[in-house]
C-alpha positions in Angstrom: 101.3 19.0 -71.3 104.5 16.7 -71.2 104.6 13.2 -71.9 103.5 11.9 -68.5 100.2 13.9 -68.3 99.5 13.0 -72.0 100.2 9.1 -71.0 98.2 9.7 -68.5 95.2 10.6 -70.1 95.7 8.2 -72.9 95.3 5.4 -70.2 92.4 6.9 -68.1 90.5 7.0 -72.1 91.9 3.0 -73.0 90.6 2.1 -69.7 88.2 4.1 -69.0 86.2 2.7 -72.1 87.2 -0.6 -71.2 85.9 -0.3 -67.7 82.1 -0.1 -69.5 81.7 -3.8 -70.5 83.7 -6.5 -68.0 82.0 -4.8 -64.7 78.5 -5.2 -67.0 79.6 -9.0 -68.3 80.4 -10.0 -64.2 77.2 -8.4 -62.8 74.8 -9.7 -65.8 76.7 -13.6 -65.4 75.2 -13.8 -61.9 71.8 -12.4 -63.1 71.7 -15.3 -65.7 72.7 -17.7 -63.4 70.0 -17.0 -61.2 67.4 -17.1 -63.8 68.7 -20.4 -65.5 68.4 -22.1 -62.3 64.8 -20.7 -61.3 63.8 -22.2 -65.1 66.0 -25.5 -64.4 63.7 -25.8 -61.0 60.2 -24.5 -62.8 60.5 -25.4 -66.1 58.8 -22.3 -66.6 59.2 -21.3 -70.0 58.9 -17.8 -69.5 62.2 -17.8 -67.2 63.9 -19.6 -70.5 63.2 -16.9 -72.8 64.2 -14.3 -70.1 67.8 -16.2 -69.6 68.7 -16.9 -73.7 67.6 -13.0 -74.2 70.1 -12.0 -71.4 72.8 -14.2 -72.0 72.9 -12.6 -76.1 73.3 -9.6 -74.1 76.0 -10.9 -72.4 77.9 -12.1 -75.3 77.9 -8.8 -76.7 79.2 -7.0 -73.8 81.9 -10.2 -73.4 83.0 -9.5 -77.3 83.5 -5.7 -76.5 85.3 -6.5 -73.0 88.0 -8.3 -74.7 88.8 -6.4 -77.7 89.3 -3.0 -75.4 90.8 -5.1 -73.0 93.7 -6.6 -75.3 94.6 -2.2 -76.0 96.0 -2.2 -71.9 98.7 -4.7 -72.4 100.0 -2.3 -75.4 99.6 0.5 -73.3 102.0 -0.9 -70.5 104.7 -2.0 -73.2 104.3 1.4 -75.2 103.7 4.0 -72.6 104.8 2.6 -69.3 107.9 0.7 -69.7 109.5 1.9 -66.8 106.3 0.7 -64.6 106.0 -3.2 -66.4 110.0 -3.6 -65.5 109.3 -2.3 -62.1 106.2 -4.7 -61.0 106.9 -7.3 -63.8 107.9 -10.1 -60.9 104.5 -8.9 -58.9 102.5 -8.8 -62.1 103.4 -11.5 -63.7 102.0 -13.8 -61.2 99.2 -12.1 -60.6 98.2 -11.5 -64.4 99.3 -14.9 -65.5 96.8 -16.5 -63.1 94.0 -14.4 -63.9 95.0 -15.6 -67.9 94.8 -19.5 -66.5 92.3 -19.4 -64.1 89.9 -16.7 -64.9 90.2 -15.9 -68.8 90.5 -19.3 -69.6 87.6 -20.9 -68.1 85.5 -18.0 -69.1 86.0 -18.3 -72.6 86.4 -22.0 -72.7 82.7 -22.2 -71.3 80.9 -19.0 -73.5 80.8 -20.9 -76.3 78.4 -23.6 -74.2 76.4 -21.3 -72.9 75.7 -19.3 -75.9 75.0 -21.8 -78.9 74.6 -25.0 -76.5 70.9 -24.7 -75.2 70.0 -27.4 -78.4 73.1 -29.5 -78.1 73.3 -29.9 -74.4 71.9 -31.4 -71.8 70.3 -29.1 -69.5 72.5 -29.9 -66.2 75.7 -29.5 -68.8 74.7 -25.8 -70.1 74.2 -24.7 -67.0 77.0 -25.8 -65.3 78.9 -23.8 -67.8 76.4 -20.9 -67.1 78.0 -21.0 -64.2 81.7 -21.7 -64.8 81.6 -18.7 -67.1 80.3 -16.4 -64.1 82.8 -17.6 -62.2 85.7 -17.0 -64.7 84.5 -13.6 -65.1 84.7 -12.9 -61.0 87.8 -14.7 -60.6 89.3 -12.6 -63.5 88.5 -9.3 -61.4 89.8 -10.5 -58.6 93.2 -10.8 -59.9 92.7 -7.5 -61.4 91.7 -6.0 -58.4 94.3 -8.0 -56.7 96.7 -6.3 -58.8 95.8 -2.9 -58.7 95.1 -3.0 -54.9 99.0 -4.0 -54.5 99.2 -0.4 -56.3 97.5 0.9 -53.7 98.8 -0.6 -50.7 101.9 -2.9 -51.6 103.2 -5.5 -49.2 105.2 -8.4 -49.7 108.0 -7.3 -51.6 111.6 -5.7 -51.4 113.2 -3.7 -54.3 116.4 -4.3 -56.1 118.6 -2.5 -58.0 118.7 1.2 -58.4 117.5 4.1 -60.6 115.8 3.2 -64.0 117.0 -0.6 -62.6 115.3 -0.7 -59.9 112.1 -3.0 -59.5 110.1 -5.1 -57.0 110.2 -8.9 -56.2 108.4 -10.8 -54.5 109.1 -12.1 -50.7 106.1 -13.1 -49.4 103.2 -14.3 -52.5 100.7 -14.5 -49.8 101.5 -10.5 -48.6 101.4 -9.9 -52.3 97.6 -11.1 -52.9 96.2 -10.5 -49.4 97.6 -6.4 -49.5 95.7 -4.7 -47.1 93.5 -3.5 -49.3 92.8 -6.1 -51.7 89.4 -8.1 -50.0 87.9 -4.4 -49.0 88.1 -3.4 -52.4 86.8 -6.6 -54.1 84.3 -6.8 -52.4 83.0 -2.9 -53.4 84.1 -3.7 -57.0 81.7 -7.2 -57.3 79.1 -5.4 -55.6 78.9 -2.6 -58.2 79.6 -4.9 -61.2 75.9 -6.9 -59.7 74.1 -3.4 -59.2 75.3 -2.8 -63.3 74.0 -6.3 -64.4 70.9 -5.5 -62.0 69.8 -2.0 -63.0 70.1 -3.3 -67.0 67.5 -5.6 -65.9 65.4 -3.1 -64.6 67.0 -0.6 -67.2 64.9 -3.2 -69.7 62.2 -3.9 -67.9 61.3 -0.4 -67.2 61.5 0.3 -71.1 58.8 -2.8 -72.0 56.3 -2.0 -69.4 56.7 1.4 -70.7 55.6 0.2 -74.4 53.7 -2.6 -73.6 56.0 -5.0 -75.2 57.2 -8.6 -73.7 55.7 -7.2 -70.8 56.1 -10.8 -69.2 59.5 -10.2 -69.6 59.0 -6.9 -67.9 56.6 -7.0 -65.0 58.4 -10.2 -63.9 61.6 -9.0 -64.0 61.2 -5.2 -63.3 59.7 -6.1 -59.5 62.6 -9.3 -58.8 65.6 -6.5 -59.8 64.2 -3.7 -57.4 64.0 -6.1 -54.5 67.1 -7.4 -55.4 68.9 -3.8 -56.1 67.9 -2.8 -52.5 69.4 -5.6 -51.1 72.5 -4.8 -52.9 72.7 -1.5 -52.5 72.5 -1.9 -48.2 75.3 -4.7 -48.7 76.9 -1.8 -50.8 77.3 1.0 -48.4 78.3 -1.2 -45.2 81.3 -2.6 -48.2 81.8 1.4 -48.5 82.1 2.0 -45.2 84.9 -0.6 -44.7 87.1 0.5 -47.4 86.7 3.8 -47.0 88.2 3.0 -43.7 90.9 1.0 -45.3 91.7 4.0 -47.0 92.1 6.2 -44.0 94.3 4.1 -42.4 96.7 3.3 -45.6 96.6 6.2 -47.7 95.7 9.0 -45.5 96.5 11.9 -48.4 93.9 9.9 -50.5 91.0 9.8 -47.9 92.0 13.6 -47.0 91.3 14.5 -50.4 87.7 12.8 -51.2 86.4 15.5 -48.4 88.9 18.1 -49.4 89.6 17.9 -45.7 92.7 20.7 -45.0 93.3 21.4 -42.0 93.4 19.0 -38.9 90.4 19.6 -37.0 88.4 17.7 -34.1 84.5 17.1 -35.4 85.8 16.5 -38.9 82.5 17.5 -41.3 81.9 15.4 -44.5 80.5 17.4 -47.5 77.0 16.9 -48.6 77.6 19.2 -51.1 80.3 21.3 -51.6 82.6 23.6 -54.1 86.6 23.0 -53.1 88.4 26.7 -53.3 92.5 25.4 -53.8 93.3 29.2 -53.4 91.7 29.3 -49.7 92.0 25.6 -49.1 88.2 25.5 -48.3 84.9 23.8 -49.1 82.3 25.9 -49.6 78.8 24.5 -49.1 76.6 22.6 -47.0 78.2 19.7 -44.6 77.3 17.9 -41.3 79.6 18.2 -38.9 81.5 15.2 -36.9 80.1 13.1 -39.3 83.2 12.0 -41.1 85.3 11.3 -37.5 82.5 9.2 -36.4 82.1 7.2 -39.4 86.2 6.6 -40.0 87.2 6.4 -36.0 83.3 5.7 -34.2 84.4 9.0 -32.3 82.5 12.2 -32.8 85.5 14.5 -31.8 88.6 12.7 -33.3 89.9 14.6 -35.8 90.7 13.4 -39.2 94.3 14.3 -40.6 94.1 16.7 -43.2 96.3 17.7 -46.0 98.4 19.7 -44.5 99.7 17.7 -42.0 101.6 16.6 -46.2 104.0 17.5 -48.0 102.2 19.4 -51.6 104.2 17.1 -54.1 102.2 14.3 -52.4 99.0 15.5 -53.1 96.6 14.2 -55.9 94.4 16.7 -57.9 92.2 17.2 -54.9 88.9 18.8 -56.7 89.0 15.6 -58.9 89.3 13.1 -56.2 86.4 15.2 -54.1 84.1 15.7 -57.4 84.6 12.4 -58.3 84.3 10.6 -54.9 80.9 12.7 -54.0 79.5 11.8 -57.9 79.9 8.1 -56.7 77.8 8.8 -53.6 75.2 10.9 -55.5 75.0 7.7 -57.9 74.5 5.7 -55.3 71.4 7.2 -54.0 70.0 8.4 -57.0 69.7 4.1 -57.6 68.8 3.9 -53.7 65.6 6.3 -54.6 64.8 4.3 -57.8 64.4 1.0 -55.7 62.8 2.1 -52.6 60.3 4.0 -55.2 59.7 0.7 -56.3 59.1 -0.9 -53.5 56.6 1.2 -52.1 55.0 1.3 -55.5 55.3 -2.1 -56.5 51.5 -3.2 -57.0 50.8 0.1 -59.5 54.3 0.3 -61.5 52.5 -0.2 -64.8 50.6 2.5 -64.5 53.5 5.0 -63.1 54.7 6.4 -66.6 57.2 9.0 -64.5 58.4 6.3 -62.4 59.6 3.9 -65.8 61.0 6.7 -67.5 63.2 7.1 -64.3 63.7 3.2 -64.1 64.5 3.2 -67.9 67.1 6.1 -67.2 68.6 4.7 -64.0 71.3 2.2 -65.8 73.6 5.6 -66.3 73.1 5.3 -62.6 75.8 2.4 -61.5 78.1 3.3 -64.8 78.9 6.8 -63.4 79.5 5.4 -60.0 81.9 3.0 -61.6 83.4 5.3 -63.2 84.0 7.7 -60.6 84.5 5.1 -58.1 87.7 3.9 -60.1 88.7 8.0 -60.8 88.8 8.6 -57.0 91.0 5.5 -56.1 93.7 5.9 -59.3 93.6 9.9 -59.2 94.1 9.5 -55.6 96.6 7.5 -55.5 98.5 9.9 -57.6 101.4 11.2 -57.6 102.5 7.8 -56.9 101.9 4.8 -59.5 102.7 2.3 -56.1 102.1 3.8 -53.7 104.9 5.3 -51.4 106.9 3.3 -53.9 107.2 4.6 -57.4 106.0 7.6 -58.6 104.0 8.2 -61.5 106.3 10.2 -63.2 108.8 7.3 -62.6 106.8 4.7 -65.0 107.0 6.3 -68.2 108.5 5.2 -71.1 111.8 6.9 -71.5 111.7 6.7 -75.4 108.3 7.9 -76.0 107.3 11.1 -77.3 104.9 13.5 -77.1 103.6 13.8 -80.9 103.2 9.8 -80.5 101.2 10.0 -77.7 99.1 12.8 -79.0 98.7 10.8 -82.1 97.9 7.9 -80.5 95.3 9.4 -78.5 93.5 11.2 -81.4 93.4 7.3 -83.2 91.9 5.7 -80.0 89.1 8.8 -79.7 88.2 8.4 -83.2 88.1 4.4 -82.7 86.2 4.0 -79.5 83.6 6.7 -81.0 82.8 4.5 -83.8 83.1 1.2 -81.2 80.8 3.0 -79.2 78.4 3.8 -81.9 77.9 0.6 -83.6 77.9 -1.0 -79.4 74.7 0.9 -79.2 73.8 -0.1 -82.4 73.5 -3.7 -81.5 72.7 -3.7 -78.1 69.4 -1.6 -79.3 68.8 -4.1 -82.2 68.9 -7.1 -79.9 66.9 -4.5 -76.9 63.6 -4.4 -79.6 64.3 -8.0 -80.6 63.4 -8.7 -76.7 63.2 -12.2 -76.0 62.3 -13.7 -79.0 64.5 -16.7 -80.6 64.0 -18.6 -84.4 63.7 -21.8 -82.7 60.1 -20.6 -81.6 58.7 -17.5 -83.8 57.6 -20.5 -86.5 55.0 -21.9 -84.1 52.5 -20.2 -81.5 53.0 -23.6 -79.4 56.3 -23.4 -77.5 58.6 -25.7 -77.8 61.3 -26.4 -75.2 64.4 -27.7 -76.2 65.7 -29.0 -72.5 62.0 -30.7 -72.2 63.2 -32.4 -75.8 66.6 -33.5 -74.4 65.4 -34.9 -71.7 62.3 -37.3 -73.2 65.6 -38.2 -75.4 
């Protein structure tokens, strides 16, 4: 493999590890939120338990956010030159306002919300309950913002030529309303709240199941299933409008998710499906018209395929069709789980088979993260901006193979043993549950808001 490739996959491993905490921290922030303010309005002091026991596992997936986070900007300076000096003047607006506005408030606020419940008053900590969910969706969307641009890039004209050559802005407001960019956030904040969601349930599920803090679990397990099927119907009419996006902007891309390869009227999406590059088939089971109804609400339009393309603009198709249809699978693999328990709702205590699928279902909205972001950047390929720069084009021109390789062997062995010792604590504080040293002295509760406020 040559330098590219091997940057390549160095990135998709920095980021792809990265991409399991902030989409967790976002989703779980809003979670919190919501159960702070239903204890603020019941004084309930089960519903206080619930939110310090979630926001420590917030703080944990906030400390392992930033320190994989903090690898990317190395990554860009080290790897990808070429591709900082080309969006540098686009970037650096966006990133620097997600480093004021976002980042900022975020952190400035986690120390409140995690060591403040005792030295607050109540309206105080969970204003900045709230100003750190807030930093944490306001730093996605300038990350999204960003990468969108990637995708579809407006606002802009390029100067200078070969390895000179890079983009300004024209237009600021082109630059963060792209075509793309409100589509996509939208999908992206949806599946960070179906991660924070289905850890709830992931939770809950696992202490009904052993009859521990099973307050914590019958309350919350029934609130997230409701809640999760909500989502998820908010989810797929989001998917439905980017996917359209797509079709319109990056046509190659959309052609590829269905491995669609010839230009056909009653243009079938794949159910399920093996893609054959020889052949340039699918083989397996599809319903037919489907996919020109859902992108042109025609049943006989056909969809452009690949070949209406030029080869050297084609991403890895099987990945972007594997990866696009995993996402979907995901998605109704958590559909099942919450329509399951809605319907059994009055009798989940005693529906063993049903927990251990509950307790399972958080690999459930990571995969479909995952995948999610694998379809757009793999699609996208082999372009870095789209219609723009090519991927090839953003390497570093100093940069070798056998530091790449090296470099990629030092960040597997590293993320393992992140990994490992991630699971390690989130575990610990799992069979902790909702417990805190502030009340395991006394049987008789004591709540420190109530004690702030007779102050």
């Amino acid at each position: 493999m040559d330098v590219t490739m091997l940057s390549r996959i160095q990135f998709a491993l920095n980021i792809s590890f990265h991409y399991l905490f902030p989409p967790m921290s976002i989703g779980l922030a809003w979670v919190i939120i919501i159960m702070e303010g239903i204890y603020l309005k019941t004084k309930n002091k089960e519903y206080y338990k619930i939110t310090r026991f979630l926001v420590n596992i917030f703080g944990l997936f906030f400390a392992m956010g930033v320190a994989t986070g903090f690898v990317q900007l190395f990554a860009f300076g080290n790897n990808w030159s070429q591709f900082s000096k080309f969006v540098g003047n686009v970037f650096g607006s966006l990133l620097a306002a997600e480093g004021v506005f976002a980042f900022f408030m975020e952190a400035g606020f986690l120390g409140i919300m995690i060591f403040g419940w005792t030295k607050v008053k109540p309206v105080t900590h969970y204003i900045s309950t709230i100003l750190v969910g807030l930093g944490a969706t306001f730093s996605a969307t300038w990350i999204v913002m960003a990468n969108s641009w990637m995708q579809t890039p407006a606002g802009y004209k390029i100067i200078g030529e070969g390895i000179h050559r890079r983009a300004v802005i024209t237009d600021l407001w082109a630059v963060y309303f792209n075509p793309s960019f409100l589509t996509r956030l939208g999908h992206v904040l949806l599946g960070c709240f179906l991660m924070g969601i289905f850890l709830v349930i992931s939770i809950s599920a696992y202490y009904v199941l052993k009859k521990k803090h099973e307050y914590f679990g019958k309350k919350m397990l029934k609130g997230a299933l409701i809640t999760a099927f909500v989502v998820l119907i908010l989810q797929l009419w989001s998917a439905d409008s980017s996917a359209r996006v797509v079709a319109k902007h990056q046509p190659v891309k959309f052609a590829a998710m269905e491995a669609v390869f010839e230009t056909k009227p009653n243009t079938p999406i794949s159910i399920i499906g093996i893609v054959d590059m020889k052949d340039e088939k699918v083989y397996g089971l599809s319903v037919p018209s489907l996919l020109s109804l859902l992108t042109f609400h025609n049943l006989h339009e056909a969809v452009p395929g690949l070949n209406e393309f030029p080869k050297e603009d084609w991403p890895h198709v099987p990945t972007v069709f594997y990866s696009y249809h995993m996402m979907i699978y995901c998605w109704g693999g958590m559909l099942f789980i919450a329509i399951l328990g809605l319907i059994f709702r009055k009798s989940l205590d005693r529906r063993k088979w049903f927990l251990w699928g509950a307790m399972l279902s958080i690999a459930f909205p990571y995969i479909a993260n995952l995948a999610g972001w694998f379809t757009a950047e793999v699609g996208r390929q082999p372009w870095i901006v789209h219609g723009v720069m090519r991927t090839a084009q953003g390497v570093s021109r100093v940069i070798h193979r056998s530091d790449v390789i090296a470099s990629l062997v030092m960040f597997t062995v590293m993320y393992t043993m992140m990994g490992v010792l991630f699971v390690y604590l989130l575990n610990k504080k799992i069979q902790k549950g909702p417990v805190f040293d502030d009340d395991e002295s006394s049987s008789e509760y004591r709540d420190p808001f109530l004690e702030l406020n007779k102050k």
